[in-house]
ZAMIDREN-67797 format. One line per 2 residues: number of its first residue (from 1); for each residue x, y, z of N, C-alpha, C. Coordinates in pm, 1 decimal, padded with zeros to 6 digits. Example, Ala and Ser with C-alpha at 12.3 -4.5 7.8 and 13.67 -1.06 7.14 Angstrom:
BEGIN
1 = 01319.0,-00569.0,00780.0,01230.0,-00450.0,00780.0,01320.0,-00330.0,00780.0; 01285.0,-00225.0,00708.0,01367.0,-00106.0,00714.0,01290.0,00003.0,00787.0
This chain:
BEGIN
1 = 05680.1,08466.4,10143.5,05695.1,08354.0,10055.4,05836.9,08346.9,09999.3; 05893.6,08487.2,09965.7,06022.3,08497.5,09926.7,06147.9,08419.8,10017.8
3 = 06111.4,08466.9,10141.1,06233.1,08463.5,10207.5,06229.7,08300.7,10215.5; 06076.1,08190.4,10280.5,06059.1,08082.6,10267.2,06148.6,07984.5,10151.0
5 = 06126.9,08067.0,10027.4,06188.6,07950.6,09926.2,06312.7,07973.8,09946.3; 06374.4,08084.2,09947.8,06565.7,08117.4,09962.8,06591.3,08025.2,10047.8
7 = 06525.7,07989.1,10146.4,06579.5,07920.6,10299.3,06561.0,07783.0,10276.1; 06463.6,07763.8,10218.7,06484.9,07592.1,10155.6,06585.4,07590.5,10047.4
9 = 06608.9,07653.0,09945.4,06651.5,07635.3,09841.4,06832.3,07683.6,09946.5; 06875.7,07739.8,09997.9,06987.5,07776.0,10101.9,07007.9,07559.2,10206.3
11 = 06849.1,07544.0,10256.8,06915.7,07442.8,10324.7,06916.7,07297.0,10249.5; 06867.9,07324.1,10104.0,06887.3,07212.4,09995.5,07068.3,07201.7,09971.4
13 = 07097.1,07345.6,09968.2,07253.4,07334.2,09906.7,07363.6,07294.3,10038.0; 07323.1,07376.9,10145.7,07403.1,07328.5,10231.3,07396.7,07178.3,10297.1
15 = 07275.4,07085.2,10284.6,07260.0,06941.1,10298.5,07319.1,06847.1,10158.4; 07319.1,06945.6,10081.4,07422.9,06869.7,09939.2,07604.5,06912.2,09985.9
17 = 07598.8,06962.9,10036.9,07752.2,06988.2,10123.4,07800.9,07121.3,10036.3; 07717.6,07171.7,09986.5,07758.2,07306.2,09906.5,07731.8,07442.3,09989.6
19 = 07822.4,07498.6,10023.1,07801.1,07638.6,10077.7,07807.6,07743.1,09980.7; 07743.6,07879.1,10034.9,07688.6,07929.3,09946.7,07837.7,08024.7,09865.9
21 = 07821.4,08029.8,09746.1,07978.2,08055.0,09680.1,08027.4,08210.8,09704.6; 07949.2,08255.3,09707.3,07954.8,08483.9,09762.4,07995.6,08480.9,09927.5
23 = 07984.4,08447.3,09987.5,07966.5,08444.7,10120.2,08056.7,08517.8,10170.4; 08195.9,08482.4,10137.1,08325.3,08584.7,10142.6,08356.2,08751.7,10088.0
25 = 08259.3,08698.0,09937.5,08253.3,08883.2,09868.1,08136.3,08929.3,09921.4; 08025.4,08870.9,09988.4,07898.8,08947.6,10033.8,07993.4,09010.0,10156.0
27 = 08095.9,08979.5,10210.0,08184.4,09054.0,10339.6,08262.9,09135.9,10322.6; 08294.8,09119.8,10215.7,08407.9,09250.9,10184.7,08327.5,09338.5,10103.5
29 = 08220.8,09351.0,10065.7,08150.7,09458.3,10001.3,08081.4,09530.2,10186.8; 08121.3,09489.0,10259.4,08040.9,09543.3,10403.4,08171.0,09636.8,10396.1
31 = 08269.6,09662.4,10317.7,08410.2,09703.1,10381.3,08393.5,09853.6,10328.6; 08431.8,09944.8,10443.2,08457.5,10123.2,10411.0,08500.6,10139.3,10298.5
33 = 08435.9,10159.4,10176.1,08516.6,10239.1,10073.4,08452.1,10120.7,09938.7; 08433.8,10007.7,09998.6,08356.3,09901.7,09890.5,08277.3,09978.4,09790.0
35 = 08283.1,09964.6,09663.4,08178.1,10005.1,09588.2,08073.8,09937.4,09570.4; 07963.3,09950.1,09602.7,07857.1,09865.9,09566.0,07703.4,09925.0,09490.2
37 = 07634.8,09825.1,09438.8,07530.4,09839.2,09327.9,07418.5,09981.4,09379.1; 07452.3,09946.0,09515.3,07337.9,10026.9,09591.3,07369.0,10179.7,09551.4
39 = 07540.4,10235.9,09564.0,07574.3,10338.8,09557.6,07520.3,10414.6,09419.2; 07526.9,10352.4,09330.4,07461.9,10421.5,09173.5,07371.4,10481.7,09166.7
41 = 07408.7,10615.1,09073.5,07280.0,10740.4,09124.5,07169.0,10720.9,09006.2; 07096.9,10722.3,09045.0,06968.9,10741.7,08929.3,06959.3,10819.2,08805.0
43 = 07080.8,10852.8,08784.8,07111.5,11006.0,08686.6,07090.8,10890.5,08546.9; 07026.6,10997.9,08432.3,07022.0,10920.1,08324.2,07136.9,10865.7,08197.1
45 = 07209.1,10929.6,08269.2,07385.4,10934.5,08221.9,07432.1,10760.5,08262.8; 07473.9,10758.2,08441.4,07475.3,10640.6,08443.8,07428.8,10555.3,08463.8
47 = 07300.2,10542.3,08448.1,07186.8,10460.5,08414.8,07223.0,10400.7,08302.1; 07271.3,10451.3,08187.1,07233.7,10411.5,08016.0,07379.2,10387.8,08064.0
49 = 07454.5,10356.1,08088.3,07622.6,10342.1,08109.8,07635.5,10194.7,08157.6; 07560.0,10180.3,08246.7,07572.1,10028.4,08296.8,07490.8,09959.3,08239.7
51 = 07309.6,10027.6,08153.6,07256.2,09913.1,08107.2,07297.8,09861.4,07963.1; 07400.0,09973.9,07921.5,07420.8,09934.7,07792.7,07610.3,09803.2,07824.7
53 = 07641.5,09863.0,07950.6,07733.7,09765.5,07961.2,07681.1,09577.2,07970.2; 07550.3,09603.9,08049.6,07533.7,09471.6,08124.2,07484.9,09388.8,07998.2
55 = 07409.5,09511.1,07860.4,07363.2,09432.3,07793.3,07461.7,09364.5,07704.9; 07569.2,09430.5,07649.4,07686.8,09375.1,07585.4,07719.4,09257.8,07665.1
57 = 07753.2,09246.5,07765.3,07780.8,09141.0,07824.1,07714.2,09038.5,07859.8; 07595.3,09057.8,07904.5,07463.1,08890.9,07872.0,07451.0,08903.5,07718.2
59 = 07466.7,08946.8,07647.6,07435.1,08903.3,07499.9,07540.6,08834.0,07461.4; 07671.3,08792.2,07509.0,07745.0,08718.9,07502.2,07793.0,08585.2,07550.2
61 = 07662.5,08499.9,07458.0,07692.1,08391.8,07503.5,07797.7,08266.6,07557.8; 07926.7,08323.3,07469.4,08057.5,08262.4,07498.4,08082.3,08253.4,07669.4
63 = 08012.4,08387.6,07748.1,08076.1,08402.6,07869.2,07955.0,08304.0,07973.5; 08021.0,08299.0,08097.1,07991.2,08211.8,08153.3,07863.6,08249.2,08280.3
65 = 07813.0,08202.4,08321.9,07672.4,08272.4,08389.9,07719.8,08367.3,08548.1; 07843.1,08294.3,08593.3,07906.5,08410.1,08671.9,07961.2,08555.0,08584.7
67 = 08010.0,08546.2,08461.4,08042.1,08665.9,08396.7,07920.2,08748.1,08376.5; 07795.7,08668.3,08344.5,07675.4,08722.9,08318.9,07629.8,08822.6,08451.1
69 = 07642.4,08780.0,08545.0,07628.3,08852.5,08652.4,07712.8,08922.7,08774.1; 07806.6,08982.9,08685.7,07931.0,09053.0,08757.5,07804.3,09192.7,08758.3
71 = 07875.0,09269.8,08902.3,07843.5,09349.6,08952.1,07873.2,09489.4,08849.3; 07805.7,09601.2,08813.4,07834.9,09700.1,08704.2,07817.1,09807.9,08791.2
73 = 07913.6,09923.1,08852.1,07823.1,09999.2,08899.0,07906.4,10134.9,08827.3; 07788.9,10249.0,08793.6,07837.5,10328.4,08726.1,07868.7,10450.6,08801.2
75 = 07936.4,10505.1,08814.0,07877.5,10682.3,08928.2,07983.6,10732.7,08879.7; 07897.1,10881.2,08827.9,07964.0,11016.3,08801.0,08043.4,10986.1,08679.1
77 = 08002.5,10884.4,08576.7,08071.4,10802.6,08435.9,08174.9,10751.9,08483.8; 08226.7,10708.2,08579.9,08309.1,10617.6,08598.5,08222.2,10463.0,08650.8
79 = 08293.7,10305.4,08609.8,08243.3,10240.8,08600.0,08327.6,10184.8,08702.6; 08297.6,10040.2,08769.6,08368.2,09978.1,08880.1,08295.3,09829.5,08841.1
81 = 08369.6,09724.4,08790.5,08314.4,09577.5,08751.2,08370.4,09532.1,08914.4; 08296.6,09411.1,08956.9,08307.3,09326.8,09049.4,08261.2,09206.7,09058.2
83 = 08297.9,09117.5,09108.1,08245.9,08947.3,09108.9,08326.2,08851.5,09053.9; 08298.7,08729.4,09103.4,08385.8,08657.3,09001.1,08327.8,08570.6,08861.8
85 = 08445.4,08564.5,08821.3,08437.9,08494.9,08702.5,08510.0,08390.8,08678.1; 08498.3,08331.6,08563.4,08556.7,08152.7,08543.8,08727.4,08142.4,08507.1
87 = 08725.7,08244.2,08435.2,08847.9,08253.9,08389.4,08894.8,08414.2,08344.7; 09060.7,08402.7,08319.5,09138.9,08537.0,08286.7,09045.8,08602.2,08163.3
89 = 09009.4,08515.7,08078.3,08948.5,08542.8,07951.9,08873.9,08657.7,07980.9; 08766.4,08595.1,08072.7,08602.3,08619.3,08067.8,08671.9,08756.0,08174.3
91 = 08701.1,08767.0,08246.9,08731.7,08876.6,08265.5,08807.3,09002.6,08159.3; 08874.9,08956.2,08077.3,08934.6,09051.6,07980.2,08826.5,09097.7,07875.2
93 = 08726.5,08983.5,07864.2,08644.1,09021.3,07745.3,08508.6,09151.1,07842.6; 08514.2,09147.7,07955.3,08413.1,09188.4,08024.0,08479.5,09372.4,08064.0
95 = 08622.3,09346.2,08077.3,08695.2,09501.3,08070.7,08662.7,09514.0,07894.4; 08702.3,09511.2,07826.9,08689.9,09511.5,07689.4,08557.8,09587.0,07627.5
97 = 08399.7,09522.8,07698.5,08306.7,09565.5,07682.8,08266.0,09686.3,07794.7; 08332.5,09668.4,07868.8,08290.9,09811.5,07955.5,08376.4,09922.3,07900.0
99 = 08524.7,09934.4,07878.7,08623.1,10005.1,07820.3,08585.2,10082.1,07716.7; 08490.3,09947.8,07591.1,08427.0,10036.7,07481.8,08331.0,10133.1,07506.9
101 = 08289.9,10106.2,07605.7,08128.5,10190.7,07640.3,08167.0,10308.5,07719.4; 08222.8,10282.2,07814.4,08248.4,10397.2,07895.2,08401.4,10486.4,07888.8
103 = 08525.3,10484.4,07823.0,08608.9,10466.3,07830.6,08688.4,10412.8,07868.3; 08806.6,10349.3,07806.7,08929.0,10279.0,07945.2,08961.9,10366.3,08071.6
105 = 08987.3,10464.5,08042.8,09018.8,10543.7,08171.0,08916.8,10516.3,08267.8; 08791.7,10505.9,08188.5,08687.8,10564.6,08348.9,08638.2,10392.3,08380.2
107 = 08702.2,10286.0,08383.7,08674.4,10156.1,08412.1,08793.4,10109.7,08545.5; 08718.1,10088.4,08641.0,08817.8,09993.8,08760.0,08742.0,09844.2,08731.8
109 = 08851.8,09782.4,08704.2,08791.2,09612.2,08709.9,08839.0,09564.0,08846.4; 08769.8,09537.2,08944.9,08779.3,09445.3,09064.3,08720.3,09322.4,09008.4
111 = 08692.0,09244.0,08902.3,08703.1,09116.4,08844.3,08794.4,09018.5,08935.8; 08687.1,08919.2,09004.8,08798.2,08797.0,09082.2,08795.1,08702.9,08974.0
113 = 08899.0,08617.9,08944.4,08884.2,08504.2,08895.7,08875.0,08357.1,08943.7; 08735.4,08287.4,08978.3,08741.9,08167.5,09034.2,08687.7,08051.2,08963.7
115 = 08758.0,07964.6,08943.4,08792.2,07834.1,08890.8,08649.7,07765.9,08919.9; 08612.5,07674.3,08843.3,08481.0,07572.2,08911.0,08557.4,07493.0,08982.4
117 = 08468.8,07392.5,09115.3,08576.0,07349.8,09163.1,08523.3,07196.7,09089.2; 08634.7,07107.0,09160.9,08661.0,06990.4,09072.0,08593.3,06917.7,09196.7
């Protein structure tokens, strides 16, 4: 049933002339050395590291629903942000809230910044 609705709701957007907006970062996360969500260890350390990041950051309504769902991944207390976002801002405020939580040192922001388009 799952896969059914993705594939309508996939050939609704592409018959509105919209392709799907990840398509490019779903490819470079295929890339040797990519960090991705999958890699995060179950340890209760960075577990509470990313959920206390993700929650600072959806509780902030100012940011935008791509900021809401930037990628958090935590391993070995180091943190790695990814995805894009709307603007320089929303990315600074999103290092800002991971920085406090986990340290600055132990934060890599791979934060893209992409524009809505016009």
């Amino acid at each position: 049933m799952k896969a059914t609705l993705f594939t309508a709701i996939l050939a609704a957007a592409l018959a509105a002339g919209q392709a799907p907006d990840n398509t490019k970062t779903n490819q470079r996360d295929r890339a040797d050395g990519a960090v991705t969500a999958d890699q995060q260890k179950a340890n209760k350390t960075d577990t509470d590291v990313a959920k206390k990041i993700r929650q600072s950051v959806t509780s902030d309504k100012t940011l935008s629903t791509y900021a809401h769902n930037v990628k958090i991944v935590a391993q070995d207390g180091r943190v790695t942000l990814r995805g894009p976002v709307r603007t320089q801002a929303e990315k600074d405020e999103i290092q800002q809230k991971a920085a406090a939580i986990a340290g600055a040192a132990n934060v890599t922001n791979e934060i893209e910044i992409v524009p809505e388009k016009k």
